[in-house]
N, C-alpha and C positions, 0 to 999 in steps of 0.2 A: 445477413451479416452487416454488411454497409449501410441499410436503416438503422437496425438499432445501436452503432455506434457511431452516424449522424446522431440521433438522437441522444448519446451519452454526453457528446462536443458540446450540446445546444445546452444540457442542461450544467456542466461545468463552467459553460461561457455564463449563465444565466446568474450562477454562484458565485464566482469567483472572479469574474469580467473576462476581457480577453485575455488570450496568452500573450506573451511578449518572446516567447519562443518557444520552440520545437524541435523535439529529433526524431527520428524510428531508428529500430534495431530488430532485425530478423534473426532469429537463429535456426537453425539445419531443422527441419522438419516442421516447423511450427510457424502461425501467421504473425505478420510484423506487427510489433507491439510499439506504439509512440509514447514519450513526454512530454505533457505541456508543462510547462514551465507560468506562472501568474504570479507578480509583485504585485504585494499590497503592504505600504510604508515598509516596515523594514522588515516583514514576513515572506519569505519567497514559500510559495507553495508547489509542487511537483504533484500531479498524476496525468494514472496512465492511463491508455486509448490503447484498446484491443483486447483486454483479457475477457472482455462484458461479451465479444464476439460471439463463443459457445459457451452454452450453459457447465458448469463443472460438475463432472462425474465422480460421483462414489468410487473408489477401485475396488473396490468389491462385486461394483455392480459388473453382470455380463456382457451389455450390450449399452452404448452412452446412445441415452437419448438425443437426438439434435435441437429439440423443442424445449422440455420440463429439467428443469436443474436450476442451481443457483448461477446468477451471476453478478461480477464484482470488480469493479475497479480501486485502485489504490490511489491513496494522499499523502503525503507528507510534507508537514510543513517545519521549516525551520526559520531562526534567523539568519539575514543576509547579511553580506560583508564582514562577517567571520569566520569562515571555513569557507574553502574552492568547490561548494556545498554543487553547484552545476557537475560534477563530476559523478553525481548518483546517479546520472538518466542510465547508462548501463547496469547498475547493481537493479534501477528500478524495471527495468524492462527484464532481467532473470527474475525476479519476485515475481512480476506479472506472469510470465510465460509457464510458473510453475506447476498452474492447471493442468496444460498442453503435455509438459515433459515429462513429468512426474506422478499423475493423474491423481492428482490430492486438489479436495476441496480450501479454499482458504477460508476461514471464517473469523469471526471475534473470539477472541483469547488464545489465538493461533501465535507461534513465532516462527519466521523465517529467517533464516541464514543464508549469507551469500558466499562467508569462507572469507571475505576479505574488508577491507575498510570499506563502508558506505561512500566514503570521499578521501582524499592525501589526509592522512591524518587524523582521522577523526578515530574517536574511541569506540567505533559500536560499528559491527559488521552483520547485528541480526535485528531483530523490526518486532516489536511483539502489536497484534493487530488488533486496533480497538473494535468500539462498538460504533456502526455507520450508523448517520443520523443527523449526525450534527451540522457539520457544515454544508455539509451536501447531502441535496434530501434524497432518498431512495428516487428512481426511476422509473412505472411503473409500465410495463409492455404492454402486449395483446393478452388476453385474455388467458392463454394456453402457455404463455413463458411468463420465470417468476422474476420480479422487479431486479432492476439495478440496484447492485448497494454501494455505495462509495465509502470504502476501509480506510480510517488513519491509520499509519503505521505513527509506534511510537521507538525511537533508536533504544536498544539496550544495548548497555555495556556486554560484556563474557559475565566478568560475576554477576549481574542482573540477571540475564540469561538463565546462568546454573541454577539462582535462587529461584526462577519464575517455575525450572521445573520441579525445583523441591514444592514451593509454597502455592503454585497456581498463578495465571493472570492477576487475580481478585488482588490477592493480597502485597503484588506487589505492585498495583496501581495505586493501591492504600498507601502505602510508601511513599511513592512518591509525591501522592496528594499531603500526608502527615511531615513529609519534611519540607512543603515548598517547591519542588523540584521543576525547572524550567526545561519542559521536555523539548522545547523548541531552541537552546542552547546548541549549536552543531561541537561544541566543544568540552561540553559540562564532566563534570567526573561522575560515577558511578555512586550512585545514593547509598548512606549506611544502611548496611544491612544485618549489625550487630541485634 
């Protein structure tokens, strides 16, 4: 467990430079989950350290592997000096630990809910999870465990949300790619969805 997320740190530091801060948050049953926190100009980026620990089990399956399954850390970036946007290290660490508590796989085109605002005020309390790749490259283990993937979250609003599960992920990244939409706004309104 402690190798492979040395090795997620290295390759986040590798990506994204150092952090300029940190927290952990443990919750009742489950292994502490940290935030790094990384400023680059006016993009503050947030992921976590610890969900990559054990691989994510199917719930269906009867017995979790320790070795073979997926695993995944989370990213999200926003801009800074707009929102008290540091206030998600807790919403980001129940997202992370969802594996643990809830024994659901996170994947791309998944959304999360945390039930309450990502930060004081902010309009979007769920995350819908893109596709890893981009800025942080996959992770790549031992031979027998499947690679790291590092997941943006992207904020949805509530009606985002309802519509993502009428229409799918797909169609409403379309959306937001077809009106412009500045997913890294901590304050943005909720795209037309006429």
């Amino acid at each position: 467990m402690g190798e492979v997320l040395a090795l997620v740190e290295a390759r986040l530091r590798t990506a994204l430079g150092e952090p300029d801060a940190r927290a952990a948050v443990t919750f009742l049953g489950t292994d502490r989950i940290e935030v790094l926190r990384f400023v680059d100009g006016d993009v503050v980026r947030y992921a976590t350290l610890g969900m990559s620990a054990h691989p994510m089990t199917d719930p269906t399956s009867a017995l979790a592997d320790p070795v073979k399954g997926p695993r995944a850390e989370l990213v999200l970036s926003v801009r800074g000096g707009l929102a008290d946007t540091d206030k998600v290290l807790r919403p980001l660490a129940v997202l992370a630990s969802t594996p643990q508590v809830e024994g659901v796989v996170v994947a791309a085109g998944a959304s999360l809910d945390v039930g309450e605002p990502l930060w004081p005020g902010a309009p979007f309390s769920s995350v819908l999870v893109a596709e890893p790749g981009g800025l942080v490259e996959d992770l790549e283990l031992d031979e027998l465990m499947d690679p790291v993937r590092f997941l943006p979250l992207l904020p949805m609003t509530s009606n985002e949300a309802a519509w993502k599960r009428v229409h799918g992920a797909e169609a409403l990244q379309e959306r937001w790619l077809t009106n412009g939409t500045d997913l890294r706004d901590p304050l943005r309104r909720s795209v037309s969805l006429d």
